[in-house]
C-alpha positions in Angstrom: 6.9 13.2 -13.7 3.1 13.9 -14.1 1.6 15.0 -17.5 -0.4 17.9 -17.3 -2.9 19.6 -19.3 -3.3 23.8 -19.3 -5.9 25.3 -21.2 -6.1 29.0 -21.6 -10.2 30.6 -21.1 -9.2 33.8 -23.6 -8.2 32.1 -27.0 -8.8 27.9 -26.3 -5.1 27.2 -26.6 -4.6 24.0 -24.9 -1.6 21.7 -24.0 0.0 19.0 -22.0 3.3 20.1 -20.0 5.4 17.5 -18.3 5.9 18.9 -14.7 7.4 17.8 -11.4 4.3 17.8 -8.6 6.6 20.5 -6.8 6.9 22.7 -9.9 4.1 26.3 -9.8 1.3 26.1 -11.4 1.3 28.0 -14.9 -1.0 30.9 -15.4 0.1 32.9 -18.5 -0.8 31.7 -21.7 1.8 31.6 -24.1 -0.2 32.0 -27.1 -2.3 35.6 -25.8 0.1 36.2 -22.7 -3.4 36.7 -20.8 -3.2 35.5 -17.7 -6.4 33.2 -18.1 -4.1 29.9 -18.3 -5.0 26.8 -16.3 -5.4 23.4 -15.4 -7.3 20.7 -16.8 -8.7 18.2 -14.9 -8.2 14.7 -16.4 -6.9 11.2 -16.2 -3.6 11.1 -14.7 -0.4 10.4 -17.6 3.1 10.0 -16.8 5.6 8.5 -18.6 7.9 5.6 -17.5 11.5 6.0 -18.7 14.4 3.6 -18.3 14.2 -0.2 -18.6 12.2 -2.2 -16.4 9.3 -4.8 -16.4 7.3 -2.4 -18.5 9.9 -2.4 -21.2 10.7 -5.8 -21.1 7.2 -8.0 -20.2 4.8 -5.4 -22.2 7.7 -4.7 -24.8 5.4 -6.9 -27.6 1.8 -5.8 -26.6 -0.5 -6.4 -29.3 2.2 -8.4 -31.4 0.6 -11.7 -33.0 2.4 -14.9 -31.7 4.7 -16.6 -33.8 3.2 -19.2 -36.2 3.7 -22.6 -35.1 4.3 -25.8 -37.4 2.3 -26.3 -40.0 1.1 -29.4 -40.1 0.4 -30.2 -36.5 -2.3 -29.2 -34.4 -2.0 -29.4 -30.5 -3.9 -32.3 -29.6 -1.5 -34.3 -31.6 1.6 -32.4 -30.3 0.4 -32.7 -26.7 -0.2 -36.7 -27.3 3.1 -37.2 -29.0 4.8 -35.4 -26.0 3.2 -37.8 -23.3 4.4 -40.4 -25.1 7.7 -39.5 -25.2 8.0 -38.7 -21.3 9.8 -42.0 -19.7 8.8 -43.6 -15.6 11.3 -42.9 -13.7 12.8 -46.0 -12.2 11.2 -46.6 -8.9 13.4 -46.7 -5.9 15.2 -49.5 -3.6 13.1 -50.0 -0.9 14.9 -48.2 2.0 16.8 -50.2 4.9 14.7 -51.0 8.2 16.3 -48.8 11.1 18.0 -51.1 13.3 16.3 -51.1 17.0 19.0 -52.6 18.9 20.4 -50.0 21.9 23.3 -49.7 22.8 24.4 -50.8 26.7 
């Protein structure tokens, strides 16, 4: 549902009401009861509710990453890495297809 902001012409009361897109438009200002109540025009707000890939993939926004080992800075973690990784064996040479027909 959209977030929308109302501000009333009379007395300046303003404030945001969270409203289906179907729901009237309010006119009376509940502050002076003046009918002099309406919508602002500004950037669109809504609010996402429920779990989803906003929860979980933005859930640490802003959040420093954790500390890694002292004592070790990439270039040496990356190098020690490659040298750990192994060829793989290579493989048997794969049997010539026989070209013989059958009669």
């Amino acid at each position: 549902m959209p977030i929308y902001e109302y501000r009333c012409s009379s007395c300046g009361f303003q404030k945001e009401y969270l409203r289906k897109v179907s729901d009237p438009l309010l006119s009376v200002c509940p502050e002076c009861s003046k009918e002099t109540f309406g919508k602002m025009l500004t950037s669109a707000g809504f609010q996402l509710k429920g779990g989803g890939w906003y929860a979980t993939d933005f859930k640490n926004s802003g959040a420093k990453p954790a500390p890694k080992t002292p004592g070790k800075s990439e270039t040496a973690a990356k190098a020690e890495s490659k040298t750990e990784i192994q060829p793989a064996a290579p493989a048997a040479p794969a049997a010539p297809a026989s070209t013989a027909k059958a009669e």
